[in-house]
GUZARO-826522 format. One line per field, with one value per residue (C-alpha): residue in one letter; x, y, z. Coordinates in pm, whole numbers, plus 50000, padded with zeros to 5 digits. Example, Ala and Ser with C-alpha at 12.3 -4.5 7.8 and 13.67 -1.06 7.14 Angstrom:
BEGIN
residuo = [A;S];
u = [51230;51367];
v = [49550;49894];
w = [50780;50714];
***
This chain:
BEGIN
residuo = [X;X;X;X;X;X;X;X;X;X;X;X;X;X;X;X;X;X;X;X;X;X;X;X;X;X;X;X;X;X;X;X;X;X;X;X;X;X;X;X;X;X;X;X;X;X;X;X;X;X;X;X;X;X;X;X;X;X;X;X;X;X;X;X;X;X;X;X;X;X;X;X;X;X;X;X;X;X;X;X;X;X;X;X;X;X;X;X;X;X;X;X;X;X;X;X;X;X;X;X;X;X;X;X;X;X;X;X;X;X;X;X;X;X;X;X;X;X;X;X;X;X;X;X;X;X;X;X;X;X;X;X;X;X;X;X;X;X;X;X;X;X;X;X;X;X;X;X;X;X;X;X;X;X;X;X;X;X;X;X;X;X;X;X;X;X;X;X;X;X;X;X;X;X;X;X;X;X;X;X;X;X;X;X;X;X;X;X;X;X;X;X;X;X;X;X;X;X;X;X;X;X;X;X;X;X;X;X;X;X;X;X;X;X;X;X;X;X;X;X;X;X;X;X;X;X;X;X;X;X;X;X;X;X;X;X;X;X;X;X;X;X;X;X;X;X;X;X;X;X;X;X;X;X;X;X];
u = [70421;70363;70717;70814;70579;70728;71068;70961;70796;71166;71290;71008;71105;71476;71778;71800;71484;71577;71905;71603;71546;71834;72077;71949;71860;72190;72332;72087;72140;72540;72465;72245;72555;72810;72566;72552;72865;72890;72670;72968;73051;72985;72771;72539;72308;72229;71942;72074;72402;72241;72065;72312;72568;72354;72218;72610;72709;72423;72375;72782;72796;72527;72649;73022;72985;72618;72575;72873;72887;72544;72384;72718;72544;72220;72339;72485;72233;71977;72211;72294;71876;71828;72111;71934;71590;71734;71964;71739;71588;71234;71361;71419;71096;70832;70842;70981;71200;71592;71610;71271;71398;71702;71520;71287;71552;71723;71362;71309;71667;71618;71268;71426;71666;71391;71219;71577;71595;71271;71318;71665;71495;71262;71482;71683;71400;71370;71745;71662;71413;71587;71840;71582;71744;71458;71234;71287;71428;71233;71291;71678;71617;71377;71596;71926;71737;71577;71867;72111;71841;71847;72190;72320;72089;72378;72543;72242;72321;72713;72690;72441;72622;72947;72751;72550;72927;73127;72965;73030;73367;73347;73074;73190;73530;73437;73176;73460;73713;73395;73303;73769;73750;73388;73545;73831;73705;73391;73566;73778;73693;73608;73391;73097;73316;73298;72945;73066;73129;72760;72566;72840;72932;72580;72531;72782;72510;72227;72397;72680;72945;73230;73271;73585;73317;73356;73133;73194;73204;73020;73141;73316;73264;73168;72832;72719;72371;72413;72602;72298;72095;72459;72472;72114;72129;72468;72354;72044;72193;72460;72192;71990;72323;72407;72045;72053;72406;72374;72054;72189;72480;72250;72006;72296;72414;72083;72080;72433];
v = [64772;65015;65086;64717;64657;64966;64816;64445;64623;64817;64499;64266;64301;64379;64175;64096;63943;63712;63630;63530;63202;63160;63125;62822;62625;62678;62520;62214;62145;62161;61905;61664;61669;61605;61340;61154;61145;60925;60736;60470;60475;60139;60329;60515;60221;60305;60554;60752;60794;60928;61224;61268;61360;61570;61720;61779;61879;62175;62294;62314;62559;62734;62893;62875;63050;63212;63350;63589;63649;63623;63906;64107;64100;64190;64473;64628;64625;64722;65047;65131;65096;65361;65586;65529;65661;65955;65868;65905;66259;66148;66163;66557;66646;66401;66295;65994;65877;65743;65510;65333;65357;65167;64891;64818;64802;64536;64313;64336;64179;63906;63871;63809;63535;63363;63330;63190;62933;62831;62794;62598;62349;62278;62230;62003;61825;61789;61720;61421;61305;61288;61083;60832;60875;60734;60823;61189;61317;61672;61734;61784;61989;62272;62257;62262;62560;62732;62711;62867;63138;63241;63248;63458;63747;63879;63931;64188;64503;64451;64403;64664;64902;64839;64929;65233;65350;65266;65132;64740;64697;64756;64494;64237;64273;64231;63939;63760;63814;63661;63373;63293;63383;63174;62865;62888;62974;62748;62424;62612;62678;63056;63002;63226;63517;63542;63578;63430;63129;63076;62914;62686;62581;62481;62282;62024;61834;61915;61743;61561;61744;61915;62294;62140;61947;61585;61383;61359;61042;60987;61083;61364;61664;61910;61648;61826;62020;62206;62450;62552;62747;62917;62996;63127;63365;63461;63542;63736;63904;64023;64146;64346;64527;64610;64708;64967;65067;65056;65285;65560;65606;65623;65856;66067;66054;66188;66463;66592];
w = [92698;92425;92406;92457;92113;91932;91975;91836;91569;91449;91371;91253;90832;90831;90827;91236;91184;90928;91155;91413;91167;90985;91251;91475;91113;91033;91319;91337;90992;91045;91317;91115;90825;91058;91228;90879;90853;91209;91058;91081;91399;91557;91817;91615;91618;91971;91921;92298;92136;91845;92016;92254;92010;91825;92127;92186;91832;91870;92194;92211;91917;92036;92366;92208;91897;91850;92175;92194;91819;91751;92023;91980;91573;91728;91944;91632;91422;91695;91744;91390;91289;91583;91401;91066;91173;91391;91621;91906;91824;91891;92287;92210;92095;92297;92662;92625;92896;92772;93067;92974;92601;92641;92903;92650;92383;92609;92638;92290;92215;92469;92279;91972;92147;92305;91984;91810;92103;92008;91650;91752;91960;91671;91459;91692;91690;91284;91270;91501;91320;90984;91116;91310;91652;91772;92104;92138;92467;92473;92868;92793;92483;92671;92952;92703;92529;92804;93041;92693;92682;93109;93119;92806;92908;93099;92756;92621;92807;92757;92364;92311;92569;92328;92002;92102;92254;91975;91706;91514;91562;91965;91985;91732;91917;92256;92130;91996;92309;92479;92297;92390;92734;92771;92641;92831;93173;93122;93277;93541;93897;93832;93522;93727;93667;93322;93167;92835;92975;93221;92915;92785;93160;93239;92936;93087;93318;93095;92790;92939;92665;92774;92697;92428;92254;92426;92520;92934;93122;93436;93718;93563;93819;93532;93565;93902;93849;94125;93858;93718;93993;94063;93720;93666;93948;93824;93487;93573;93853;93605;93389;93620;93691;93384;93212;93536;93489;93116;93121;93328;93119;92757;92964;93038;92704;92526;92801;92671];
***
């Protein structure tokens, strides 16, 4: 725990912080403009319609763009503050284990995402508000949020394996070749297999939008919940994996 709290700590005041709150107002006030401008749609006196589609308009940008981009940021700056302050030589002159280092490195990152969800939902909730969408549907926005949150942790030890390895670029690459192959494997038959493409697959039943941004019709099989267990155990299965595979490699690494 100590070194679960030392790790929150590194980041509390500097700029991936800030991303922390920025980010999810960002995208709940691009949702409320674009809602205002529906305003004039025939259907936007229908106060379901109204938080639908701006249940759709955020929680489709969300897993699309932020969650790719957005931890492939974190991982980045998470590595390059480590190179800052020493590039790990603390591990050389205390008994500090590398494998625990990098495990608590991963927690505090999925932390930090937890606490963005958070702040997204609330501000999902404002953005709802302002508009006067009327009753407000909070069951679909935790699960919408919490479900984003379970199934993107697969994406921590990949993006921070890529920018301990190689630095930005490697991470902001492969975040971006992520956030294409999630969108277009999402609505396909294999969409399990990519772990870019979990959170934006499960949001289908949750918020009835398809993974292209439109609003889905019922009976459209992308509707079928049973996705989301698959896709949970999927996602933190992957994770497991990876924060094991991931740890013996950087544990190796500070040993060379």
């Amino acid at each position: 725990m100590h070194g679960l709290q030392s790790e929150l700590l590194k980041y509390k005041r500097t700029f991936m912080g800030k991303l922390i709150l920025f980010i999810p107002v960002f995208f709940a006030v691009y949702a409320l403009v674009t809602q205002v401008s529906l305003m004039n749609n025939p259907q936007s006196e229908n106060s379901s319609w109204k938080w639908q589609s701006l249940l759709a308009l955020i929680f489709n940008w969300w897993p699309f763009v932020f969650l790719p981009l957005g931890f492939a940021l974190f991982a980045a700056l998470a590595a390059a503050q480590e190179k800052k302050s020493g590039n790990y030589r603390s591990l050389r002159t205390r008994d500090i284990s590398a494998k625990a280092l990098w495990i608590n490195k991963i927690a505090a990152i999925a932390i930090y995402s937890l606490l963005s969800t958070l702040v997204l939902m609330a501000a999902a909730v404002t953005a709802g508000l302002t508009t006067k969408a009327g009753t407000i549907p909070f069951g679909e926005i935790l699960a919408a949020g919490i479900v984003c949150w379970l199934s993107s942790l697969a994406l921590i030890p990949i993006q921070l394996w890529a920018a301990e390895w190689k630095g930005l670029f490697l991470s902001m690459g492969i975040g971006f070749a992520g956030m294409i192959a999630g969108i277009l494997a999402a609505p396909s038959s294999f969409w399990f297999a990519v772990p870019w493409s979990l959170a934006t697959r499960l949001m289908c039943p949750i918020i009835h939008i398809h993974p292209n941004g439109v609003l889905l019709e019922a009976g459209d099989p992308l509707l079928d919940p049973s996705v989301i267990p698959v896709g949970l155990v999927v996602s933190l299965t992957v994770s497991l994996v990876f924060t094991v595979l991931s740890s013996v490699w950087f544990a190796g690494k500070e040993e060379q």
